[in-house]
C-alpha positions as CSV (number, residue, x, y, z in Angstrom):
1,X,113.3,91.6,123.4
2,X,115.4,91.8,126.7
3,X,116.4,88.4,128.4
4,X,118.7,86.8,130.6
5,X,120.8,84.6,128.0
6,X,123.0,82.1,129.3
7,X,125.7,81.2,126.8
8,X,127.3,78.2,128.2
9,X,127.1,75.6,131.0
10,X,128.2,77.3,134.0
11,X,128.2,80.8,132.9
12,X,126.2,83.4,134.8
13,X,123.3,84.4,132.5
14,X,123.7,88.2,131.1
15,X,121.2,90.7,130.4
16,X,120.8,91.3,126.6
17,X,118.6,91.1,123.2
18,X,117.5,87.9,122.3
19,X,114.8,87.4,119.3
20,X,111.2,87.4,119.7
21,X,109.2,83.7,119.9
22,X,106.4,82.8,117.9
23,X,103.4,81.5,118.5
24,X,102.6,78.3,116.9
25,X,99.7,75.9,116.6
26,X,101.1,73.9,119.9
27,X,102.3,76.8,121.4
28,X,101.2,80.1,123.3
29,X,102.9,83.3,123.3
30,X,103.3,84.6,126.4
31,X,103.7,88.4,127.7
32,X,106.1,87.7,131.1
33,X,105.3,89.2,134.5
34,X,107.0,87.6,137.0
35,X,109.5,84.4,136.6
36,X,110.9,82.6,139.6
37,X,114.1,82.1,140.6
38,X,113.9,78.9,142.3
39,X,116.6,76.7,142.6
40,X,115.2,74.3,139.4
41,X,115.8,77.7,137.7
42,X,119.3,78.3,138.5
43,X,120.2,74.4,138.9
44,X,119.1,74.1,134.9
45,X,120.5,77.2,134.1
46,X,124.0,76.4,135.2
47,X,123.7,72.7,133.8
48,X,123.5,71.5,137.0
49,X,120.4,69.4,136.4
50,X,119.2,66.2,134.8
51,X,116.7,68.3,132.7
52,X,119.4,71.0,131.3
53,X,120.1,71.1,127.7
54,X,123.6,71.4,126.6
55,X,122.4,73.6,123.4
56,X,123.5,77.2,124.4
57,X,122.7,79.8,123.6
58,X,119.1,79.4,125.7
59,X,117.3,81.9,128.1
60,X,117.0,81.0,131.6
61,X,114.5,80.4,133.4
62,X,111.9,77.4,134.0
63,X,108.4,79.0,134.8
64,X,106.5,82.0,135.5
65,X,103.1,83.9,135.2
66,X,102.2,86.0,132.1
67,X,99.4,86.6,129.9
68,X,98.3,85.1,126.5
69,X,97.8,87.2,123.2
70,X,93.9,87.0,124.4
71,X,94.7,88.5,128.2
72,X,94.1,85.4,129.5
73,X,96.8,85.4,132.8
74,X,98.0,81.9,133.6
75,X,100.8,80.4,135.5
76,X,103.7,78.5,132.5
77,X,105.7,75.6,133.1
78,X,108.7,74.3,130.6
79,X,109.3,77.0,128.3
80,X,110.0,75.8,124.3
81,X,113.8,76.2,124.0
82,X,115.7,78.3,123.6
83,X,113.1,80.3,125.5
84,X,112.6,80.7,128.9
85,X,111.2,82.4,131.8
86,X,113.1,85.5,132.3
87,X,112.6,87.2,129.4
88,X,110.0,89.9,128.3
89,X,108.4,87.1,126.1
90,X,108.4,83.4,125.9
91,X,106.1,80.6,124.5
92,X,105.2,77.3,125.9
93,X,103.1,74.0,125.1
94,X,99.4,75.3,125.5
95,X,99.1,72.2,127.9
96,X,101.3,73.4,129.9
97,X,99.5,76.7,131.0
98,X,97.0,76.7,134.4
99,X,94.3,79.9,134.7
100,X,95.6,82.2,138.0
101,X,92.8,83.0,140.3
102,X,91.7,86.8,140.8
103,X,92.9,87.0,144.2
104,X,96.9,85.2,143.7
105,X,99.2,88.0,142.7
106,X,101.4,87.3,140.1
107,X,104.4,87.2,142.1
108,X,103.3,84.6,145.1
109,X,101.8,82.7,142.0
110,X,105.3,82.0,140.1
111,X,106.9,81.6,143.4
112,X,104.9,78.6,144.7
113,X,104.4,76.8,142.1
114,X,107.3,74.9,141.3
115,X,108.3,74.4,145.3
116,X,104.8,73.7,146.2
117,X,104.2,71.1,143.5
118,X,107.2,69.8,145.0
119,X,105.9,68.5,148.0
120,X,102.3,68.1,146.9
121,X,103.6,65.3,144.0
122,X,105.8,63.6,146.3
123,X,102.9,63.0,149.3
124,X,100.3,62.1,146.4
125,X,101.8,60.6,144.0
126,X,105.2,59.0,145.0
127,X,104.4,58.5,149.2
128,X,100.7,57.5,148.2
129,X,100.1,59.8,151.7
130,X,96.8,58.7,153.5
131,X,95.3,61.4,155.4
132,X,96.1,60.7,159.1
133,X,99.0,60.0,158.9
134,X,102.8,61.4,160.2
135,X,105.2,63.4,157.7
136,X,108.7,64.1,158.7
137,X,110.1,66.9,156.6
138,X,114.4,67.2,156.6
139,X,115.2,70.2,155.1
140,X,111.9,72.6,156.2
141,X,113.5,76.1,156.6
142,X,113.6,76.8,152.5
143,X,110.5,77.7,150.5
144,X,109.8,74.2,149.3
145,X,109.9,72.7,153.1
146,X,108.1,75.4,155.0
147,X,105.2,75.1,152.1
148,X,105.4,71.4,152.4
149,X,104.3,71.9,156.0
150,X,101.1,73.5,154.8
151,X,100.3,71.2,152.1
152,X,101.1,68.1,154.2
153,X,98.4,69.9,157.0
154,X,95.8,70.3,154.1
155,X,96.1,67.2,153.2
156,X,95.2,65.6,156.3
157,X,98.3,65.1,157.8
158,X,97.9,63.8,161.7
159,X,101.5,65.1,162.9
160,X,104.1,66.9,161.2
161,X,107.9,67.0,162.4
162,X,110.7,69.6,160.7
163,X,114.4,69.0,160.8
164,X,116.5,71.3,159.9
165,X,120.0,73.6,160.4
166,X,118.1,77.0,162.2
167,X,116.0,75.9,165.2
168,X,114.3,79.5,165.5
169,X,113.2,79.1,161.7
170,X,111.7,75.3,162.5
171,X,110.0,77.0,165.4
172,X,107.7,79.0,163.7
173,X,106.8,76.6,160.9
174,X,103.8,75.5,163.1
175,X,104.7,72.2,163.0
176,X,103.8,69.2,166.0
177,X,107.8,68.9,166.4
178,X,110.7,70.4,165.5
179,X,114.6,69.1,165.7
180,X,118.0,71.1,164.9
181,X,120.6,69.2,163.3
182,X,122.9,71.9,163.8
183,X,125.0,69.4,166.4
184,X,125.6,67.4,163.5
185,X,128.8,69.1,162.4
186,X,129.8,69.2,166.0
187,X,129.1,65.4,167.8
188,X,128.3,63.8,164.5
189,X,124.7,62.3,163.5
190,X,124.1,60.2,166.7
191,X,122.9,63.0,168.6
192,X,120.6,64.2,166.3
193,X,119.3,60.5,165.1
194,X,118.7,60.2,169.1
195,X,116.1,63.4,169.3
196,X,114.4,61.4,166.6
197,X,114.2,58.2,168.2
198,X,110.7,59.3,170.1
199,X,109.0,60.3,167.4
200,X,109.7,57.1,164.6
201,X,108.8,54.6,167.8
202,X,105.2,56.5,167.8
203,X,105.7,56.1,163.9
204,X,106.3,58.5,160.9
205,X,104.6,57.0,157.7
206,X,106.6,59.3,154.7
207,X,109.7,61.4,155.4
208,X,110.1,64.2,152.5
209,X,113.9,64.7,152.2
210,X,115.3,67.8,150.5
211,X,118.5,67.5,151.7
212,X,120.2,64.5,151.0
213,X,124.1,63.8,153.2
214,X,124.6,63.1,156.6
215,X,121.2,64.3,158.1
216,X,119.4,61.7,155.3
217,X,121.4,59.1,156.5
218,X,121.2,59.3,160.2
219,X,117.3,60.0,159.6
220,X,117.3,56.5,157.9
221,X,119.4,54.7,160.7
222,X,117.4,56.6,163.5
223,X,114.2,55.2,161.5
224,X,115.8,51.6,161.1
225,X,116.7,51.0,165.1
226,X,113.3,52.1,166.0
227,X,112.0,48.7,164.8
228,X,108.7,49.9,163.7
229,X,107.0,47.1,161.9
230,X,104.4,49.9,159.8
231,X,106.2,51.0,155.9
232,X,108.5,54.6,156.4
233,X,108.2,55.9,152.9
234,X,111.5,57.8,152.3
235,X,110.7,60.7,149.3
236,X,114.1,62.2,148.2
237,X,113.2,65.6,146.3
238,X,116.7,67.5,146.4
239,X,120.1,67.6,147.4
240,X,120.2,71.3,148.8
241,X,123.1,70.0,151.4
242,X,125.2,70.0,147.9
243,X,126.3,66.4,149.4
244,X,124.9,64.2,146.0
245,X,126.0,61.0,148.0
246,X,125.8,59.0,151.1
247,X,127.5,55.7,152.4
248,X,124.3,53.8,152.6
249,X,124.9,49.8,154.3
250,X,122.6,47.4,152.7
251,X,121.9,45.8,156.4
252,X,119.8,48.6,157.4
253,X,117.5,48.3,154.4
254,X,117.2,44.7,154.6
255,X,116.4,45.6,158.9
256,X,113.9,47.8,158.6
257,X,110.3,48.6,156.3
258,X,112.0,51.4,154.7
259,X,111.2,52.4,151.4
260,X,113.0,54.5,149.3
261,X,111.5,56.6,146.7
262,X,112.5,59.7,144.3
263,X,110.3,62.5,142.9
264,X,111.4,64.6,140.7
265,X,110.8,65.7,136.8
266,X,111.3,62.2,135.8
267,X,109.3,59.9,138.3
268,X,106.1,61.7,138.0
269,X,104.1,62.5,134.8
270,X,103.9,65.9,133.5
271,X,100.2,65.8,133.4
């Protein structure tokens, strides 16, 4: 079958033949439709990521929609390596499959998946969100924040609030509030933890971070000085500012009810 191999950490994957999977007892064979390209995908698939395997050759990709021997179409997470997404075949863990509605395309169906989960395991299950209360989401302009808008809405959400580098794009996320941080290369974080300071004295309850650096930081110092006495769950879910580390003083933990918290592959079960 045809696949995009990826023969070595850091090496872009190539189009070629790679042999067909087989079923097992544990496993389904699955006839690929449509793979995303997220950034788990390419993160894992240049070793990037604290899930990648080091045994090469493997096919990239991390999840997709397809159908079973049986027709069955489902949405696949986790490949069995070598195998992956982007491929004409794969197989994967029969747990690990979820029946597609009629009406989802298969396309929108492997594309929100693995950002939407994002958000939806970090509110629920990390950030224990309550309905009615305020989410602040730093980094909302990719596909993973501008869904986590919806999802924190659905949920019950009372207020919503975007950060973000493009102020059009934050505008038209529908959010309560929206605040550029494009001044922070410019006149440093103090502006831009200053535009917050409104919004954490009224209170923000979880703050879904996807960006980690400098707008992280001054998010947690704007949240520290406001003095708010109720718990500002932090949620770190990525690092897309490609900053992996921040200068974090101990004193504005230990003066504040700040809570930091990960989500990721390894803080919350597969099931």
């Amino acid at each position: 079958m045809k696949a995009a191999i990826v023969k070595g950490a850091g090496i872009n994957p190539v189009y070629a033949t790679f042999k067909e999977p087989e079923a097992t007892k544990d496993e389904l064979k699955i006839n690929v439709s449509a793979a995303a390209l997220s950034n788990f995908t390419k993160n894992r698939a240049l070793g990037n990521h604290y899930s990648s395997t080091n045994d090469f050759p493997i096919i990239a990709g991390a999840d997709g929609v397809g159908t079973t021997s049986e027709g069955k179409r489902v949405y696949f997470l986790m490949p069995t390596a070598p195998f992956g997404s982007l491929a004409q075949q794969t197989i994967v863990n029969k747990n690990l499959t979820v029946p597609i509605p009629k009406d989802l395309d298969d396309v929108s169906a492997a594309a929100i998946a693995n950002p939407g989960m994002s958000s939806w395991v970090a509110l629920v299950y990390r950030a224990h969100f309550e309905k009615g209360q305020t989410v602040l989401i730093n980094g909302a302009t990719g596909s993973a924040g501008s869904l986590a808008v919806k999802i924190a809405y659905h949920l019950g959400a009372k207020k919503v609030i975007v950060t973000g580098r493009n102020a059009k794009k934050l505008a038209n996320l529908g959010a309560d509030a929206a605040v550029s941080f494009d001044m922070i290369a410019e006149n440093g974080a103090t502006e831009f933890a200053e535009k917050l300071n409104p919004y954490f004295k009224e209170g923000v309850d979880v703050v879904l971070d996807y960006l980690w650096g400098d707008s992280s930081l001054a998010i947690m110092t704007a949240l520290a000085k406001a003095g708010n006495k109720n718990k500002s769950r932090f949620v770190s879910v990525g690092a897309a500012s490609g900053q992996n580390e921040i200068s974090l003083p101990s004193a504005l933990l230990r003066s504040s009810t700040i809570e930091i918290l990960g989500s990721g592959a390894k803080s919350a079960s597969m099931q």
